[in-house]
N, C-alpha and C positions, 0 to 999 in steps of 0.2 A: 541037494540044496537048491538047485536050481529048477525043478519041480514045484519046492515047494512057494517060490518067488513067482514061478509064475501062476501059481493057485494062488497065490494072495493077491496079485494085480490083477486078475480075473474078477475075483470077489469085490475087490476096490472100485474097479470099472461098472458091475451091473450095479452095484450101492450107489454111485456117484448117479451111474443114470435115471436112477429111481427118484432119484430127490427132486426132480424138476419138477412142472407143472404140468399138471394133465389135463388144461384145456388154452385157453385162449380167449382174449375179449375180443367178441366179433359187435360191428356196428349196428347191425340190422341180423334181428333172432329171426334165424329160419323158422318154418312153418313144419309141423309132422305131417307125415302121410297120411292119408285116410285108409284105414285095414279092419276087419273084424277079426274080433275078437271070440276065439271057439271055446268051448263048454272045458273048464278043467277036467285036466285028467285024473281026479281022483278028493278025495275028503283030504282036506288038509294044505290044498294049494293056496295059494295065494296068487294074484296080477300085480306083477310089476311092469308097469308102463314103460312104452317107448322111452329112450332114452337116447343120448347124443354123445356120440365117440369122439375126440380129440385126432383124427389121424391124417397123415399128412398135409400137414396145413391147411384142413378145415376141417370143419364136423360132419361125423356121417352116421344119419338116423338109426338104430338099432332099433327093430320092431319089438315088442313089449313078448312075455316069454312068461310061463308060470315057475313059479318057486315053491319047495314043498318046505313049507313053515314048521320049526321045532321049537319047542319047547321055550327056550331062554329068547329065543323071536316073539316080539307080543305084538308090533304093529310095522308094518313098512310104507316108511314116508316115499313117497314117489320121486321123481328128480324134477327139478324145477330151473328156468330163467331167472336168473338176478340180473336186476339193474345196476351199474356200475359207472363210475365215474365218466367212463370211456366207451361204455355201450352196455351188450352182455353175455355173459358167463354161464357156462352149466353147471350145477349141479346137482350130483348124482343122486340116484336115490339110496335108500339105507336102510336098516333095521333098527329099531328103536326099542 
């Protein structure tokens, strides 16, 4: 019984942590790095751009990285800046 208490307060604990927010409104939107971009590796890829990570108390640039596009994938919207009351926010990008 007492196994299975603390499997459930484990499960409770990552759920709980999951639900927060995964960025931050920052004052002034960083700048991305300047990087080229190499030739896909294959028929089928797709570029998804640099993007911006939420981790320890600030953002940190994720260089852009190819994705190999399937089927039920028809377009991927890139990650974008929004403006927000109080500065701005990332986000992410996505399949559509």
């Amino acid at each position: 019984m007492k196994k299975v208490h603390s499997i459930l307060f484990i499960a409770v604990m990552i759920f709980i942590s999951s639900c927060g927010p995964s960025g931050a409104v920052v004052r002034v939107r960083p700048e991305a790095p300047v990087y080229i971009r190499h030739a896909a590796p294959g028929p089928g890829y797709v570029w998804a751009d640099g993007d911006w990570v939420w981790q320890r108390n600030r953002y940190v640039y994720r260089q852009g990285y190819y994705i190999k596009a399937t089927p039920y994938h028809s377009n991927y919207i890139p990650g974008h800046w929004d403006k927000r009351r109080r500065g701005w926010i990332w986000i992410p990008g996505r399949w559509r």
